[in-house]
N, C-alpha and C positions, 0 to 999 in steps of 0.2 A: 607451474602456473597455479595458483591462488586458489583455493576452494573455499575462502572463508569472505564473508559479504561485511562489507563495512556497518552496512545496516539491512538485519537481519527480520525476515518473516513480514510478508505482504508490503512489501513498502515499493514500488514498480514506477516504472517510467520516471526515474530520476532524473535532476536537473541540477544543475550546479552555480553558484557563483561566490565572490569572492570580495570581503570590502573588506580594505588594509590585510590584517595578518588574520583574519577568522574568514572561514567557508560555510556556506551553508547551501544545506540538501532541500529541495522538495520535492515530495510523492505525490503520484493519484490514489485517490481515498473512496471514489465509485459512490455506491450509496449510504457510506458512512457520514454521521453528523457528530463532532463537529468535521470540517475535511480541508485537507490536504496540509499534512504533519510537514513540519520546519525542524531539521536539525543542524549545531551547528557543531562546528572544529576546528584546533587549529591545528592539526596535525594531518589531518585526513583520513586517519586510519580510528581514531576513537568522535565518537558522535554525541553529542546529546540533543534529545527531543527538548524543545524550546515554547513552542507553542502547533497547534492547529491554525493555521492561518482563516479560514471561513468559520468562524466564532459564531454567527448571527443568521437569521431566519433572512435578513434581508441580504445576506451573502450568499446564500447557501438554501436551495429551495429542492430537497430529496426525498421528500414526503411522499409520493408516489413511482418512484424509481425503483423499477425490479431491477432485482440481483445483477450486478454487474454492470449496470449503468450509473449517471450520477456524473461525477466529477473525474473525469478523463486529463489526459496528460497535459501536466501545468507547466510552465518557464517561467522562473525566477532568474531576475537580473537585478544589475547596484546599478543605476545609472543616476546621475545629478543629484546627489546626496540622496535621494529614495530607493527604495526598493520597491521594484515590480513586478506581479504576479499576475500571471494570464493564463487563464484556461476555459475547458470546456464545459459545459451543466448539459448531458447531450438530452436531459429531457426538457431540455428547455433552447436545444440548438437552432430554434428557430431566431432567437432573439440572439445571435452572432455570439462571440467571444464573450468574455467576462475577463475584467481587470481589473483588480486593487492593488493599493499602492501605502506603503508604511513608511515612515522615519527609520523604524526597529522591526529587525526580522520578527521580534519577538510579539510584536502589535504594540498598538489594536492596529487592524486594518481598515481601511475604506471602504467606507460601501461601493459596489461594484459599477462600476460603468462598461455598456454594452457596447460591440462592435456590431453594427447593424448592414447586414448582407453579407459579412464573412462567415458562410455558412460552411460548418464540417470542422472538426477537431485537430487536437496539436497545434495549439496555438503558440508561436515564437514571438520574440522582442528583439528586434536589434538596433541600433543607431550607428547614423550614418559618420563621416566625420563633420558634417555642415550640422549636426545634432539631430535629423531629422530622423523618426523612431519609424520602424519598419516594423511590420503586422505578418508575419508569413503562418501557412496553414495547410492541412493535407484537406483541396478542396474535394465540396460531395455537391458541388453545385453541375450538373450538366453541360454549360458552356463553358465550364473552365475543369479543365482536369490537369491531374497530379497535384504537385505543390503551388500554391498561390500565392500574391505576397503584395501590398498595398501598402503608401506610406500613410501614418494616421499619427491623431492628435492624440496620445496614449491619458493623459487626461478628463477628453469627451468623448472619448470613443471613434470619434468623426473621421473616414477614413475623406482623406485628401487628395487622391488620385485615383483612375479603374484599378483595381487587381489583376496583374496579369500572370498569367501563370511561368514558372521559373524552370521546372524541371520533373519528369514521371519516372526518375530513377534510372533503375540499373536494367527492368526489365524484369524481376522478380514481383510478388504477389506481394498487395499492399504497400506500398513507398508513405509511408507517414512518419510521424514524428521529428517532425524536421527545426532545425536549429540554425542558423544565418551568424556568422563568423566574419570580420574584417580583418585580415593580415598580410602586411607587405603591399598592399596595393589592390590584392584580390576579396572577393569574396567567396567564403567557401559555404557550400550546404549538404550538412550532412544529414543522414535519414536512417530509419530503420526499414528493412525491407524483409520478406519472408515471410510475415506473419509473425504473431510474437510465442508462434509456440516452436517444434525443433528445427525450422529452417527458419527461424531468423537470424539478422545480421547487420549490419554496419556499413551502408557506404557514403561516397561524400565527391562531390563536383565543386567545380569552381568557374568562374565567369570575374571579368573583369570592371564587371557594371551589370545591376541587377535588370538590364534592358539587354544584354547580352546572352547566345545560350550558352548555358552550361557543359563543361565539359568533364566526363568522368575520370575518375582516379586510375590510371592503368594499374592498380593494385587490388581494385574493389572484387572482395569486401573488405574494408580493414577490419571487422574483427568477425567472428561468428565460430562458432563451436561447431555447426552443422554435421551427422555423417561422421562424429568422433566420439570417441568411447571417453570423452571428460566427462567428471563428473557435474560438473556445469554445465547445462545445457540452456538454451533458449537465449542467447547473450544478444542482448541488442537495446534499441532505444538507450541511445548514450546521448552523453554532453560532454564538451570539452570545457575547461577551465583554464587559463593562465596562471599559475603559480607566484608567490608574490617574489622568488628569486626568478622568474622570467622563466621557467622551465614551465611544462603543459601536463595535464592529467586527464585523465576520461572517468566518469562514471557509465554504469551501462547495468543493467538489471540480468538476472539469470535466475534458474531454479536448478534446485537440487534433488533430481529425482533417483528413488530406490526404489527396491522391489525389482521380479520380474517383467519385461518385456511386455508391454511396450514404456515401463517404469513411470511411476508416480509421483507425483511433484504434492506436496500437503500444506507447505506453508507460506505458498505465494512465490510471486517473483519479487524478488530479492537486490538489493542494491550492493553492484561491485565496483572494485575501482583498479584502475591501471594507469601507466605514463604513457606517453607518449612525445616521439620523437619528430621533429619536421626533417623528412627527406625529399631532395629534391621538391622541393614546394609542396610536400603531401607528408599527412600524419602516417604514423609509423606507430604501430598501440606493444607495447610492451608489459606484459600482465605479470614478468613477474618484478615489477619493482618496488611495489608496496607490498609487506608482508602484516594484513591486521591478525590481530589474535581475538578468538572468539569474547566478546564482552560479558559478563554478566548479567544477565534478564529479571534478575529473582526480586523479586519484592514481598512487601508483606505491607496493603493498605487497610490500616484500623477506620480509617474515615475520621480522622481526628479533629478534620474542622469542617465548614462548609465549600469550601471551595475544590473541587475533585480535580483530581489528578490527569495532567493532559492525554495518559493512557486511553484513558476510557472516552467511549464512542458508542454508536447505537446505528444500526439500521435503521434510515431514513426516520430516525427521529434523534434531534438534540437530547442528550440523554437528564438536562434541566429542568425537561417537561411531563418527566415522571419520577424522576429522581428529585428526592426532599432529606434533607440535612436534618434532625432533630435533636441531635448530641452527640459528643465525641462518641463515633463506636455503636453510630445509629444512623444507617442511612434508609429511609423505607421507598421500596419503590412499587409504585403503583399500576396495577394491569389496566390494558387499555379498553374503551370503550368498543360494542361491536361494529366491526369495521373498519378499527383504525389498525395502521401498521401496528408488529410486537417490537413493542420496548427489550432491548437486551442490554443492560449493562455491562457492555465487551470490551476485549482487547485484543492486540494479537498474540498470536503464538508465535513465540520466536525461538526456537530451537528443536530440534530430532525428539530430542525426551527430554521431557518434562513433568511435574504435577503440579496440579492445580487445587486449591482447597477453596470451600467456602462456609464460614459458620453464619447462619440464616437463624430468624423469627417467624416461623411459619405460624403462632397461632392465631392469625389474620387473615390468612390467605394460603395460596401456592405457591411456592416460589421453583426454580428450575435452574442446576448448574448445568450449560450445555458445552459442547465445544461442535462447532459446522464449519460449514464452507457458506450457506446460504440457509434461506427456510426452510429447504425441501432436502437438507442433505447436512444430518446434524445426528449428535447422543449426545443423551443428557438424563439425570437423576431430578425428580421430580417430586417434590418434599409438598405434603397437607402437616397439618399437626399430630397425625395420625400414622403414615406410610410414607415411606419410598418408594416411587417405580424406576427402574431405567428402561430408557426406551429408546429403540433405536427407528432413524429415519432414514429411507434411503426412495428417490423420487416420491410416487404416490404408493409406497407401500412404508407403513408405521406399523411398528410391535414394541408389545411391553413383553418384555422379559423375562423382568423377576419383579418382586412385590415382598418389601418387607415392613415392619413394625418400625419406628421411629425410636431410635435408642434412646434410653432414659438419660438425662441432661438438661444442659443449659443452652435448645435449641439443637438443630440439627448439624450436625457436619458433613456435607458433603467431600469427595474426593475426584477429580479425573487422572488417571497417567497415562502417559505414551512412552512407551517402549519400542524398541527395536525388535525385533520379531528374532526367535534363536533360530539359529544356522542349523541344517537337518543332511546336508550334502555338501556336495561339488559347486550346484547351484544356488544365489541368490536367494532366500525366500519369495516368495511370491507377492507376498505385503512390504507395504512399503515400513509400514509400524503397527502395533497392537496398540489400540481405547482401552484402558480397564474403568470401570466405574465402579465406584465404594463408598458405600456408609462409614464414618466413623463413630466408633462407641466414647466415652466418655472419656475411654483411658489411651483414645488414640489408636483403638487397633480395629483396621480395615475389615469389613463385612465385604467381599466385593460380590458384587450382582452381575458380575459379564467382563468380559474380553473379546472387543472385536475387532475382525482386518480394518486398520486405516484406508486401506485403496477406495472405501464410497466416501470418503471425507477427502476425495481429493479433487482437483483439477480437470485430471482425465476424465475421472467421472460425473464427476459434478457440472462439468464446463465452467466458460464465465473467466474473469481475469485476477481472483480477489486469493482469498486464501482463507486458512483455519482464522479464527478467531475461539474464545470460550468468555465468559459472563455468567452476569444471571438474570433470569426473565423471570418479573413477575404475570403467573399464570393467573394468578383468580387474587382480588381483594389484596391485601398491602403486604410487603411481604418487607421484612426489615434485616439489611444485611449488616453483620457487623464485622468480618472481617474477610478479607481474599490475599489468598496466598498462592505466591507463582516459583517454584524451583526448578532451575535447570539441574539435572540429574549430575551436570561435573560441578556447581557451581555450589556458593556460600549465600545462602538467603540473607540480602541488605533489608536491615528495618530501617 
C-alpha cells in the first residue's frame, strides 16, 4: 500500500474532477489568505499548483478566523463548460455555502454567490440528468440532521426546493464530507465518518432517487486505516473521479505520523490517491494501483518581479496587504498595526526534513523566520540589526533561548532544519523530528541557537486541522526580504 501522497504537506479534504485529459485537485486552506490551492495533472500521480482559487477580499473574508477555521471542505466540479467551487467560510456560515465559478481552473474566479439557509459545511455539487444542480451538505441545522441536500440555481445561489435530509451515515461519530455520484441509474453518497483524526473512514450508500432512503454498502467502510499499524493513518474524506479511459480513482487525505505513541503527525493531512473497482454495484478502493514518487519541493524565490508566487500565503491576511515589491530581490514587508492579525509570509512544509533559509534587511525593523502549526505553537529566529534571538513557543508559555550578535555581512541569514531525530534503541524515538535553528555567517557556516522536539509543532499537540507552515513575519517597522530557500534533504534545489 502506498505511503507517498500525491500532494504533499497540509493540503486536506481533497476533491477531485476531471475536464477532457487534465485533473485537477482542490484543498481546504482554513485561515489561510489567498485559499483554497488548485492543482492540476494529467497523470494523477504528478501535480502542479496552478493557482489559489479565493484571490480577493471579496472572495475570501479570514480576517478574524482563529486557527483552524476559515475555509472548510471545498467541491470542485467541470459541469457545462465551467468549473465550480463550493465551499464553507465557517466564520461566516451564517450566510449558507459560498460558490464560484471559472472558465479556467486557473482563474480568475467569480465573486461568490451565497447559498442562504444551507447552514453547516461540506458543501457538494452534483447534476441531475434533466441538468438540474444538486446542493448537498453535512447539516448543523436542528430540524434537519445528518446529510442534507436541496436542488439550487448554482448561479444565484437560490435553493429551489426544501432541503431534505438524505442519510446520518453508517452510525459512526461525525458523517460529513459528503459527495453525490450518478451511476447506472443510482445515486450514490459517500462520506467521511470517524472524525478525521485515527478512526476515520470512508463509507458510501445508495438510493435510487434522492427522495428515496439510502441504503448502506454491506462492505462499509470502503477505505480507513483505523486500529492498523500503517504508516498512514487518518485516511478519509475522499472523492471519486472517472478516469478519462472510463476506469475510477479516489483521492482521500491521511497523515503520516512518527514518533512514540500515541505518534505525531507535523505536516498536515495530506492528499492520497487510489483506484477503485465497481463490484457488484459498489466501489471496491484499491490502494496499490498508483505508485507516485516523492516530487521535489525545493525552491529558491529571489523575488524577481512583483508578482509572488502562488506558494505564499498568510494567516488571515492576503499577503498583498503588507507585502510590497520594490525590486528584483526586494520584497519589504510591513508589521502590522496594534491589533490587527500578524502578517507571515508562509508556505507549507512539505516534507519529513527539510531547510529552510532566509536572507533579510533588518536595518528597518524586526523581522522573524518562524516554522508553526498556529500563533500559539511556533520557533522562530528573530533578527533587529543588532541580534538574533530563537524562541520557542509552545501554548501560553514563550522562551528566548539564546541571543546572539548579528554576523557581519550583507544582512542577516537566517536557517531552520528538521531532522529526523537518531535511533537510540529497539524503540522509536519519542519525537516525531528535531527544529534546529541557525544564524549563518558570511561564509555560510551555521551558529545554531537550539534543537528542539518537533512533537509541540504538531497536530496532537497543537490541535486544529492545518499543519507546519514556515515564512517570515515582519515584527517591528519594515523588514526587507531578499531571498527564501526551501531543500528537501533527498532533493536537488530548482532555481
Amino acid at each position: 500500500m502506498t505511503t507517498t501522497p500525491i500532494i504533499a504537506g497540509f493540503h486536506p479534504d481533497p476533491t477531485i474532477c476531471r475536464a477532457g485529459e487534465a485533473y485537477y485537485i482542490a484543498n481546504s486552506s482554513f485561515e489561510f489568505a489567498p485559499g483554497v490551492p488548485i492543482h492540476r495533472s494529467t497523470d494523477l500521480v504528478t501535480w502542479t499548483l496552478v493557482t489559489n482559487a479565493l484571490q480577493r477580499s471579496g472572495q475570501l473574508n479570514v480576517h478574524a478566523a482563529p486557527a483552524s477555521t476559515g475555509v472548510y471542505a471545498p467541491t470542485l466540479r467541470h459541469h457545462g463548460e465551467k468549473f465550480w467551487l463550493v465551499t464553507t467560510n465557517v466564520v461566516e456560515i451564517h450566510r449558507g455555502q459560498l460558490i464560484v465559478s471559472a472558465d479556467d481552473p486557473a482563474g480568475p474566479w467569480s465573486e461568490p454567490v451565497y447559498v442562504d439557509g444551507a447552514i453547516g459545511i461540506d458543501p457538494d455539487l452534483a447534476w441531475d440528468e434533466d441538468g438540474t444542480c444538486h446542493l448537498t451538505w453535512a447539516s448543523s441545522a436542528p430540524e434537519l440532521t445528518g446529510i442534507a441536500s436541496a436542488p439550487i440555481d448554482p448561479a444565484t445561489g437560490k435553493i429551489l426546493a426544501p432541503p431534505r435530509s438524505l442519510w446520518t451515515g453508517t452510525g459512526l461519530a461525525y458523517p460529513e464530507g459528503p459527495h453525490l455520484y450518478r451511476r447506472d441509474g443510482w445515486w450514490y453518497l459517500m462520506l467521511a465518518e470517524g472524525g478525521t483524526e485515527r478512526g476515520h473512514a470512508v463509507t458510501i450508500a445508495r438510493a435510487r432517487s434522492l427522495h428515496d432512503p439510502f441504503e448502506a454498502a454491506p462492505t462499509n467502510p470502503i477505505l480507513t486505516h483505523r486500529s492498523t499499524g500503517h504508516r498512514v493513518q487518518n485516511t478519509g474524506h475522499a472523492d471519486l473521479v472517472q478516469l478519462a479511459d472510463g476506469s475510477w480513482a479516489m483521492v482521500y487525505l491521511g497523515v503520516r505520523p512518527r514518533g512514540q505513541s500515541p505518534m505525531f503527525h507535523v505536516n498536515g493531512r495530506e492528499t492520497f490517491i487510489a483506484g477503485v473497482e465497481w463490484v457488484d454495484g459498489w466501489p471496491v478502493v484499491d490502494e496499490d494501483r498508483f505508485a507516485p514518487v516523492p516530487p521535489d519541493h525545493s525552491f529558491v524565490d529571489r523575488f524577481d518581479s512583483s508578482d509572488l508566487d502562488q506558494r505564499w500565503v498568510s494567516p488571515n491576511l492576503f499577503p498583498h496587504t503588507f507585502a510590497r515589491w520594490q525590486a528584483p530581490g526586494r520584497l519589504a514587508l510591513t508589521a502590522p498595526a496594534e491589533g490587527d492579525p500578524r502578517p507571515v509570509l508562509a508556505t507549507r512544509a512539505r516534507d519529513p526534513e527539510w531547510t529552510a533559509e532566509a536572507r533579510l534587511d533588518t536595518s528597518r525593523g524586526t523581522g522573524r523566520l518562524l516554522v508553526g502549526i498556529d500563533g500559539s505553537h511556533w520557533y522562530g529566529l528573530t533578527a533587529d540589526a543588532e541580534t538574533v534571538e530563537a524562541t520557542v513557543v509552545i501554548g501560553p508559555a514563550s522562551t528566548t533561548v539564546a541571543r546572539v550578535p548579528v554576523p557581519p555581512g550583507d544582512g542577516v541569514k537566517l536557517r531552520i532544519s528538521v531532522r529526523e531525530p537518531a535511533a537510540t534503541g529497539p524503540m522509536p524515538p519519542p519525537e516525531p523530528d528535531i527544529v534546529e535553528l541557525a544564524v549563518l555567517t558570511a561564509s555560510g557556516t551555521p551558529q545554531v541557537l537550539g534543537a528542539f522536539d518537533g512533537r509541540y509543532l504538531s497536530t496532537e499537540v497543537a490541535g486544529g486541522f492545518t499543519g507546519r507552515t514556515f515564512g517570515v513575519e515582519p515584527v517591528a517597522g519594515e523588514v526587507v526580504v531578499h531571498q527564501v530557500s526551501y531543500r528537501a534533504h533527498t532533493a536537488t534545489v530548482r532555481t
